[in-house]
N, C-alpha and C positions, 0 to 999 in steps of 0.2 A: 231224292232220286228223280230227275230229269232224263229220263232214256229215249232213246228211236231207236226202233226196230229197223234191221237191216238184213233185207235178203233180195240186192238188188244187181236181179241176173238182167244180163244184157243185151237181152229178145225184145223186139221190138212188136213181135206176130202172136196172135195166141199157138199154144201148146211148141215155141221158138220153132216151128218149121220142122218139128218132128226129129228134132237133135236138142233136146234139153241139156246146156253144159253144169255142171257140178251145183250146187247150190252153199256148200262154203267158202261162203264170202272171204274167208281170211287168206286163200292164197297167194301165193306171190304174184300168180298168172293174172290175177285182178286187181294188182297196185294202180293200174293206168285207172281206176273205179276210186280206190280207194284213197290214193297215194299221192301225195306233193307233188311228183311228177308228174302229175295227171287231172285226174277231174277232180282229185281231193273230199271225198264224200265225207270223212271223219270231221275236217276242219270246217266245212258247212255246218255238220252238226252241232261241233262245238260253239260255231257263230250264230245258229241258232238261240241258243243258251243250253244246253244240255250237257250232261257231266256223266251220259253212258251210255252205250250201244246193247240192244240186244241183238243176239244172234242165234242162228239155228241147227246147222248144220255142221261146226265147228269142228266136233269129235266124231270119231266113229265111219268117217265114209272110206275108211281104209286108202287114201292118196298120200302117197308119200312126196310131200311138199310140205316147204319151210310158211311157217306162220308168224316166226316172230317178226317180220317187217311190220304186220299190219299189227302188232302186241306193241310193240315199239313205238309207230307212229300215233297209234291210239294213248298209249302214256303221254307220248307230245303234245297231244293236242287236249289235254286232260281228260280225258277220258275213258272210264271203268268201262271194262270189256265183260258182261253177262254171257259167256260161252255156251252155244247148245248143245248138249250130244243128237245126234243122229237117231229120232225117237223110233224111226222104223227097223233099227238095227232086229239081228236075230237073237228073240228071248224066248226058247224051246219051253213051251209050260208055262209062259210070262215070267221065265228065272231069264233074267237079263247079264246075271253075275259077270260069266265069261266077256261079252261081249263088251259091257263097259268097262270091265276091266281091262281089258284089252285097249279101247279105244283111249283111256287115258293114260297108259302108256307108252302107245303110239303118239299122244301129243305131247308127251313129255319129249319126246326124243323129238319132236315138230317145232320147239320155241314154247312149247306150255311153261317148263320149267326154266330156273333159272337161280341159282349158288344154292341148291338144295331147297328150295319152294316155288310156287310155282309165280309167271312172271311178275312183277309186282303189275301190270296193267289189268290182272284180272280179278275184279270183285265177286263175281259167283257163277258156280254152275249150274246151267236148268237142266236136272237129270230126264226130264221128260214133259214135253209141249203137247198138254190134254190127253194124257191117257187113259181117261174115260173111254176114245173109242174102241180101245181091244174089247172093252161087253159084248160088242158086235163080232166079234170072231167067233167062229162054229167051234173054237177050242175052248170058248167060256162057257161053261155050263153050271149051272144053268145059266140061258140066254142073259145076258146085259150082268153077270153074276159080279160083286164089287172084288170078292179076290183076286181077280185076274190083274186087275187095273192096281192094287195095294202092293202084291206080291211083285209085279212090273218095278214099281216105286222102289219097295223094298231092298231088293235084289241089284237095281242100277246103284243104289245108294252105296250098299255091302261092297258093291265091285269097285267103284271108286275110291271108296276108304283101303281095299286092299292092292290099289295101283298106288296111293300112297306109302301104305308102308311098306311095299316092295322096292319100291322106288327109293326111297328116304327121302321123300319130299313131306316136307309143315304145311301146314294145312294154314298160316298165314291167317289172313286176316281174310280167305275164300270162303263167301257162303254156299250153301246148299238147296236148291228147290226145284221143285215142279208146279207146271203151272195147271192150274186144273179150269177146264170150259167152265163158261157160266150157265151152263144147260140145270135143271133143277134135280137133283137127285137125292139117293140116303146114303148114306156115310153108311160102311161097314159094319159098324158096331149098331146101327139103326138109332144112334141117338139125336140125329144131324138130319134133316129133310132143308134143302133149299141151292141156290145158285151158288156153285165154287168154292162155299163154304163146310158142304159135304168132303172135299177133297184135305180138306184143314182136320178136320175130324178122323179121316180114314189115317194119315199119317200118325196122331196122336193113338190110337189105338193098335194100328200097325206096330209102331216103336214099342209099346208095350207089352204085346203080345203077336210075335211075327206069326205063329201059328194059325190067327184069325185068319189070315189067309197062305195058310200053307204053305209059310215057308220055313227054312231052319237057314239062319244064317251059318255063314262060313264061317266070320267073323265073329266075335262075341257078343251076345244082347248089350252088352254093357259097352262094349265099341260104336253100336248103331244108337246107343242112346246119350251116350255123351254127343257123337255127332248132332244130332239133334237141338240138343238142348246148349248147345253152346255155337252154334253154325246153322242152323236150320232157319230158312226162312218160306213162309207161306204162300204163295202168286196165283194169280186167276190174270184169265185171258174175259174183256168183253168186249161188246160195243155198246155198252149201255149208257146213256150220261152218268155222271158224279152223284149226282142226289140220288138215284135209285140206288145206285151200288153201295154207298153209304149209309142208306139206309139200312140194306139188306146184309153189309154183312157188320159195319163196325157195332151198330147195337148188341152184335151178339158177339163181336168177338174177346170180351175180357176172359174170359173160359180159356182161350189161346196165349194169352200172357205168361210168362213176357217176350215169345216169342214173334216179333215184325212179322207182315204181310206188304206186300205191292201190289200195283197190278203189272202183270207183264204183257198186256197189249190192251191201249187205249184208241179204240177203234173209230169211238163218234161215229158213228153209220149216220149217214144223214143228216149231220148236223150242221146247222152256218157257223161259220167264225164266229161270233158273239158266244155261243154255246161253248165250244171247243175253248176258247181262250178262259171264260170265268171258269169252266171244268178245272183249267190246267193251274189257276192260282188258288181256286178252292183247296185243292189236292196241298198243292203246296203249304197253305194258309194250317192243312190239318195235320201234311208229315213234321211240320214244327214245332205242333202242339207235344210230341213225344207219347204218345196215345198208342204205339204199336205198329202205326202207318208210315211206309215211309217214300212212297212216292209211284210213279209210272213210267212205263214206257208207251211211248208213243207209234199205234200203229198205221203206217208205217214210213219210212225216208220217201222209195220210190213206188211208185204202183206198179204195180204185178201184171206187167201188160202180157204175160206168157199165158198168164190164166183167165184174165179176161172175165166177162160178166160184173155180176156183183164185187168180183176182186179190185173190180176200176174202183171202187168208191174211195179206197183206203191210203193211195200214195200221200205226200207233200211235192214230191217232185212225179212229175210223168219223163221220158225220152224225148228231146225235141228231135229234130231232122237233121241238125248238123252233127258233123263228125270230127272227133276232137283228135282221135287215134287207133288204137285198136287194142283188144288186151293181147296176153299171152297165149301161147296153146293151152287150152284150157277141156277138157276130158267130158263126155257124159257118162253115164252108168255104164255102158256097151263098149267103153275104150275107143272111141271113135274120137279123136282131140281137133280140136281147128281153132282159130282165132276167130275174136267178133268186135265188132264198132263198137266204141266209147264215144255214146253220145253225148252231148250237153244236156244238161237238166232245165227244163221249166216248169215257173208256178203256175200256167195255166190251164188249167184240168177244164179245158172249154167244153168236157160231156157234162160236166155237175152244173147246172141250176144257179146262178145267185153266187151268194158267198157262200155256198156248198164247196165253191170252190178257191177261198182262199186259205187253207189248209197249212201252208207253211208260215202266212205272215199270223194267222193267229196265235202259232206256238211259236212264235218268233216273238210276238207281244206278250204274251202271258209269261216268256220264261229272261224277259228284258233282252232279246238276241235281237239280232239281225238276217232278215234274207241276202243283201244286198253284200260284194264282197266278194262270193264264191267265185273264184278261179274256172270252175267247170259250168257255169250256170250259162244258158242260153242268151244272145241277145235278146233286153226289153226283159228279161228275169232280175234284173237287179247286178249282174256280175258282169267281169270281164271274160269274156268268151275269149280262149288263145284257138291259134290257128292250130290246126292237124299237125303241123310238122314241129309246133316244139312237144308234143306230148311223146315223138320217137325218139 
C-alpha cells in the first residue's frame, strides 16, 4: 500500500473566509481538482508512485451528486480508492447503525456500486477516522469510557453490512476499517495499554462479544464476524517516524494474525526528506516481508491552508497564486453553493526550515515516482502549468 491522503478543499485563507465548501472530495463540482480536465490531482499521485488515495468524507454528508467520475478516473489512473464515511454523522447513543446505513446506500445509488458490487476502484472502507474522541462527549460516561468509541465502531460496521445486503451488493474484494489515533490508551477488554494498538484489541473483543459495549446487533454476531475475519483490516493514524511505530506495535501484533494492519495517515511532523523517504521504503521493505503489514498512506497531497497553524506542516503540495480555473458550484453545510479558483500546485512550503520542506520529492524518491509532469503543478514545480482558459 502506497496511499495519499486527500482532502484538498480550495481555500486559500484559514477557516476559507467563513464559507467552508464540502469536504468530499469525490464530487463532480471538483473534477477541475481532481480530473484530466483540470489540475489532475489523481494522476500526480499516481506519478508520484502511489497506488491509493485515502479519503474522508466520501459517504454520509447527504449531497446528492454523482461520484463515479472521480471512481472511474481513479481506476484510470491505478489507483484504490480508501473511502471515508462522514465520522461526525449522527450515532444517537454511539449506535451509528442508521446513519451508516443509510449513508452507503445513498453512495450506492452515487456511483458506489456497480453490476451488483461495489465499483471495482474501491479497495476499502474507513468506517471511522479516530473515534477515540467521542470519550470526550458528556454522553460518555463514565468520562473517556471505551464503549462509546467500540459501540460507534460496532454499529457503523452492522450498518454497512446491512446496506449491503439490502442492496444485493458483494462485498468483492472491499475491506473494512477504522483508523484509531496514536494517543496511548486501554483497549476495552483492559488487556491492550498503548498507541493505536488499543484500538486493534477493542475491535477483536468487540466482534466477540458486542455487549462489552452495549450493543446488540441487527445483524447476526456471526455476520459481524465473518465480516471481520474475512474483510477486516486494522489502521492507526500518526506522525511518529517508522521505527517507533514499529516498534510499538509490530512486536506485539502476532496476537492480531492473520488479520493486516496499515497505517492510514503517515504524517512525519517535523521530519526532513532523508527521514520521510528511508520511513517510506522501510515500510515498503516490511509490507513485503508478508508479516501482516501492508503499507501507508501518506499525510497529506495538499496542505490544509483552511486550518492553518500546525496543519501547515502536513501538505506535499501547498496553493500557488496562479489560477488554472475554477470548480463547480460546490455547497457548504448551510446550503450556501458558489464557485472557487483552482489553483496550481507547488512544492515549495517556503514556511518549513530546510528540507522540512521537500515533502513531495521525498515520496517521490522512496516510492520510484515522479514530481515533475503534473498538468496542474505551478511554474518552477516541475510541471507544465496550462493557462485558465483550457481548464473551461
Amino acid at each position: 500500500l502506497r496511499g495519499i491522503a486527500y482532502g484538498a478543499l480550495p481555500c486559500t485563507e484559514q477557516s476559507c473566509g467563513g464559507q467552508r465548501p464540502s469536504e468530499d472530495m469525490l464530487l463532480q463540482s471538483y473534477s477541475k481538482q481532481w480530473g484530466p480536465e483540470g489540475r489532475d490531482d489523481l494522476a500526480i499521485m499516481a506519478g508520484l508512485g502511489a497506488n491509493a488515495v485515502r479519503l474522508y468524507h466520501s459517504l454520509g454528508l447527504d449531497i446528492e451528486e454523482s461520484h463515479a467520475g472521480f471512481l472511474d478516473h481513479a481506476q484510470a489512473t491505478g489507483l484504490n480508492v480508501m473511502a471515508g464515511f462522514h465520522t461526525y454523522g449522527a450515532c444517537p447513543g454511539f449506535d451509528c447503525f442508521e446513519t451508516w446505513k443509510q449513508a452507503a446506500l445513498q453512495g450506492f445509488r452515487q456511483g458506489f456500486a456497480q453490476s451488483g458490487g461495489w465499483h471495482p476502484a474501491v479497495a476499502a472502507l474507513i468506517l471511522l477516522n479516530e473515534p477515540d474522541f467521542m470519550g470526550a462527549s458528556p454522553m460518555c460516561q463514565p468520562s473517556g469510557a471505551a464503549w462509546c468509541r467500540v459501540k460507534a465502531a460496532l454499529s457503523a460496521l452492522d450498518g454497512v453490512l446491512a446496506a449491503e445486503k439490502e442492496a444485493g451488493i458483494s462485498a468483492g474484494r472491499v475491506r473494512l476499517t477504522v483508523t484509531w489515533s496514536f494517543g496511548i490508551s486501554t483497549s476495552i477488554d483492559g488487556q491492550i495499554t498503548g498507541p493505536g494498538i488499543y484500538g486493534f484489541q477493542d475491535m477483536v473483543a468487540g466482534i466477540a462479544d458486542p455487549q462489552i459495549a452495549h450493543y446488540t446487533p441487527r445483524s447476526t454476531q456471526a455476520d459481524l464476524q465473518q465480516a471481520f475475519s474475512t474483510r477486516w483490516v486494522h489502521g492507526l493514524n500518526t506522525q511518529s517516524p517508522w521505527s517507533f511505530v514499529d516498534a510499538m506495535i509490530s512486536k506485539n501484533y502476532a496476537r492480531f494474525l492473520p488479520v493486516p494492519w496499515f497505517i492510514g495517515e503517515y504524517g512525519a511532523n517535523g521530519q526532513p526528506a532523508t527521514v520521510i523517504q528511508s520511513d517510506l521504503q522501510a515500510m515498503q521493505t516490511r509490507a513485503s516481508e508478508g508479516t501482516g503489514f501492508l503499507g501507508t498512506a501518506v499525510f497529506q497531497f495538499q496542505t490544509a491552508h483552511w486550518k492553518g497553524g500546525s496543519e501547515l506542516n502536513f501538505g506535499l503540495f501547498r496553493l500557488g497564486s496562479d489560477v488554472l480555473g475554477e470548480t463547480g458550484e460546490v455547497c457548504d453545510e448551510h446550503g450556501s453553493c458558489r464557485t472557487w479558483p483552482v489553483h496550481c500546485l507547488s512544492t515549495k512550503l517556503d514556511w518549513l526550515p530546510g528540507s522540512l520542506a521537500d515533502r513531495a520529492q521525498a515520496v517521490a524518491s522512496a516510492w520510484n515516482g515522479t514530481v515533475a509532469g503534473g498538468q496542474g503543478l505551478c511554474s518552477g514545480s516541475g510541471g507544465r502549468r496550462l493557462r485558465g482558459s483550457q481548464f473551461v
